[in-house]
Residue, then its C-alpha position, 0 to 999 in steps of 0.5 A: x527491516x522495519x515492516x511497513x505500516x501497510x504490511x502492519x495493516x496486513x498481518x493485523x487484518x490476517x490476525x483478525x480474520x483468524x481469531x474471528x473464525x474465517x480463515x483467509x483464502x490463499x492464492x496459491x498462483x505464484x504468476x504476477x498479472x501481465x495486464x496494463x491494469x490489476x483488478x481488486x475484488x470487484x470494486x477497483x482497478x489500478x494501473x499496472x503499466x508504469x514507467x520504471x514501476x515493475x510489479x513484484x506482489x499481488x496477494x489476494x489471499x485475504x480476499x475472503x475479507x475483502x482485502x487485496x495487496x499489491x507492490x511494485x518497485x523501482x531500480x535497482x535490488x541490493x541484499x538487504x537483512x531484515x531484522x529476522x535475519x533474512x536477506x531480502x531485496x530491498x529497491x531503490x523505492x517501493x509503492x504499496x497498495x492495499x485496499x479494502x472491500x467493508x460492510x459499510x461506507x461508515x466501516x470503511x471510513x473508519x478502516x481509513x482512518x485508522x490507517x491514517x492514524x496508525x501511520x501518522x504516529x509510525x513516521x518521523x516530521x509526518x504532514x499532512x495535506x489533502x489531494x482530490x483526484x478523479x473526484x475522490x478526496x485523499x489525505x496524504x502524509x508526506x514523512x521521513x522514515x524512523x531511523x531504523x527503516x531502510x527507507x529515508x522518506x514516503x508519501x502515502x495517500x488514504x481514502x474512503x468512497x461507499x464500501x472501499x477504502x484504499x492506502x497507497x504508500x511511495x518509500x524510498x531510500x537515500x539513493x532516489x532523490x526525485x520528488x515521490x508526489x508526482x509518481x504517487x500523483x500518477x499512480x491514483x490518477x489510475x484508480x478507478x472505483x466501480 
């Protein structure tokens, strides 16, 4: 399976982090929060109570970088073979959170617009719009997957505000035909930067 541009910003953010001398902080509690919301660091909060929305990651593990992640998922899971040869569940649609903690607001708006960079390139047909919602303004990418992604299309959302920076990333397969703005829409209504 094709990794997620988020997964990408993850494995680069973990290389960095390593060839720079810090070794990341891994969470070694395998239970997921129950709560109806997630707290990242001490600098945002998320929803987690969903309508057919289920949580299946939350990594802090390079919290020592200010870096947090987060999945949930949507119907139902079939086997999937990923291009290492593993099966893994792969569902029907998938939101992916990472958000980030930075030294600066300028870094921040860097690191988001790195993001936004990386994903316009990694997406086939990508536009791009602008949403503000809670006072923060997003850049949004609505996108068809590469033919070699098990996901047929995906919005994704990328803001900066002070020393944070935030990607939400909503893929789907085939099988879900509903329109991805109205659940990404909801999800960043959910957001709250302290």
């Amino acid at each position: 399976m094709k990794k997620s541009p988020l997964r990408f910003f993850l494995l680069l953010a973990l290389a960095v982090s390593l060839l720079g001398g810090c070794a990341p902080k891994v969470n070694t509690t395998p239970e997921l929060p129950t709560g109806d919301t997630l707290q990242f660091g001490s600098f945002l909060e998320t929803g987690n109570a969903f309508d057919n929305l289920t949580l299946r990651e939350y990594n802090d593990a390079l919290a020592a970088d200010g870096l947090y992640y987060a999945t949930w998922s949507l119907g139902d899971a079939v086997d999937y073979e990923n291009e290492d040869g593993d099966t893994v569940p792969l569902y029907d649609a998938q939101l992916y959170l990472i958000a980030g903690e930075f030294t600066s607001a300028e870094k921040a708006s860097d690191n988001k617009n790195t993001w936004l960079s990386a994903a316009a390139k990694n997406y086939v047909d990508a536009e791009q719009s602008v949403l503000n919602i809670n006072g923060i303004t997003y850049d949004i990418l609505t996108y068809r997957c590469s033919e070699s992604s098990p996901y047929e299309r995906g919005i994704s959302a990328f803001a900066s505000t002070k020393e944070y920076a935030v990607c939400a990333e909503f893929t789907c397969r085939d099988t879900y035909t509903e329109d991805l703005t109205p659940t990404l829409t909801a999800f960043l209504e959910t957001v709250l930067y302290h």
